[in-house]
C-alpha positions, 0 to 999 in steps of 0.5 A: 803626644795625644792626649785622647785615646787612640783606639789600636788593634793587639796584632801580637802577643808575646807570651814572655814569661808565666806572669808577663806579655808583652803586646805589639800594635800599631802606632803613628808616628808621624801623627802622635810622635815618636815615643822615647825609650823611659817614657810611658803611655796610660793603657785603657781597657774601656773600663780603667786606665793605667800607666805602662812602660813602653818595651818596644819602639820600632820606628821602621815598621810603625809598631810600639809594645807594652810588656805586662806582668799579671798583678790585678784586676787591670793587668789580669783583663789585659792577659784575657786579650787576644790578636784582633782586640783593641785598646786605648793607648794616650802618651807618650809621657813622661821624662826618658831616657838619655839616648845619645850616648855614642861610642861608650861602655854602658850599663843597663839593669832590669829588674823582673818587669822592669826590664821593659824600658830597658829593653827599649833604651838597650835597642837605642843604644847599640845602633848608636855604637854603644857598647852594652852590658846588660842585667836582666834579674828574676826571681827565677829562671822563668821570669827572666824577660827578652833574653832571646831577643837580647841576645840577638841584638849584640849586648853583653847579657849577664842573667841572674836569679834569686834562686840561681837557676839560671846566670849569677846566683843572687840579686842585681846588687850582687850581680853588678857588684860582681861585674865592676871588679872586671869592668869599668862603664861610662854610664847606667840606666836601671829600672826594676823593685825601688829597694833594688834600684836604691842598692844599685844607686849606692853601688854606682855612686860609690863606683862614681858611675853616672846613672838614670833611674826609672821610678813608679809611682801612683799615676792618675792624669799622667799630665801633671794636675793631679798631683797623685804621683807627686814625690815628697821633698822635692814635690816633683810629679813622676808622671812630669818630671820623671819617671826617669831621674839621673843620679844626682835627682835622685839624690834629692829624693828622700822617700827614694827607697823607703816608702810610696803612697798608695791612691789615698796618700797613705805611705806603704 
């Protein structure tokens, strides 16, 4: 982990979607870590920084990804970058991802952009002999993020779309409510919308299905002192503790599902 930027050159951009790109750069590990599926970096653009999950960590090849969907002001100068330009990455941080799971029936649900940490714990898992079914879930069909290179990789993939122009015709609550009638899983990992994540955390828990949660919150430091992006009740900062929180954390949680602050503190 490095606490200081380290300044690195985009030399890939994937336009994976009308909204989303993911960009591809160099990263040493040997000399900053090697980053875990879940964990995130803060991304500098030499103006601002945000927090951004890592979608790609290949180990054999030096190389780390972030995939970013075009929401603001931020991640607006971002989409405007080219191959050649530089930013700053500092991280990883965070709590991830269990990627020791070998030999079991996994699975794996993204939602929109949140199927960026996915997509990297999806990697981990299949060259561990896991078994994995995979929920990538849109809007619509052109929203849909890495199927291709899903597909490719070996897991199980089960699209679905809110406007049903591709895969199952509904939300992933209702896709993976579809699939336990025919499967049953030794575990789950889910990242996307938290409204999403608290109807698939009912679902699981009702299913007795343990699971790992990847949650957002308003991050400044991603270190833990500034408190921005601390959870009420327990008082745990995502940026430490989280972003990923097994089942019975989330649990603990209460705002989980209902409300978040914004950089004022102010509930949404």
């Amino acid at each position: 982990m490095n606490d200081v930027p380290q300044i690195v050159e985009i030399n890939e951009i994937i336009e994976e979607t009308p909204t989303i790109k993911t960009f591809v750069f160099d990263w040493d590990m040997d000399k900053f870590g090697v980053p875990s599926p879940g964990e995130f970096v803060m991304v500098w653009n030499f103006h601002n920084e945000k927090p951004m999950s890592i979608s790609l960590i290949d180990k054999e090849n030096s190389r780390m990804a972030i995939s970013v969907k075009n929401v603001g002001e931020f991640s607006s100068q971002l989409h405007d970058l080219k191959v050649g330009d530089k930013i700053g990455i500092r991280g990883s941080y965070g709590n991830g991802f269990s990627n020791d799971l070998t030999d079991k029936k996994v699975l794996a649900i993204g939602g929109g952009v949140g199927m960026a940490p996915i997509n990297a714990i999806v990697s981990d898992l299949l060259k561990k002999g896991n078994a994995v079914d995979v929920v990538p879930a849109a809007v619509t069909k052109e929203e849909l993020l890495f199927m291709e290179s899903l597909e490719k990789s070996g897991a199980k993939i089960h699209p679905c779309t809110d406007d049903g122009s591709f895969g199952f015709e509904g939300f992933a609550t209702d896709c993976t409510v579809s699939l336990l009638e025919d499967n049953s899983y030794d575990f789950a990992f889910v990242c996307g919308p938290e409204i999403m994540m608290k109807g698939i955390y009912e679902i699981l828990e009702d299913a007795g299905i343990s699971a790992e949660y990847s949650l957002e919150r308003y991050m400044k430091c991603a270190m833990g002192i500034c408190g921005q992006c601390c959870v009420d009740n327990t008082g745990w900062r995502i940026c430490v503790e989280g972003p990923v929180f097994k089942n019975e954390k989330i649990e603990e949680i209460s705002e989980f599902g209902k409300y978040r602050r914004n950089a004022a503190g102010i509930k949404q």
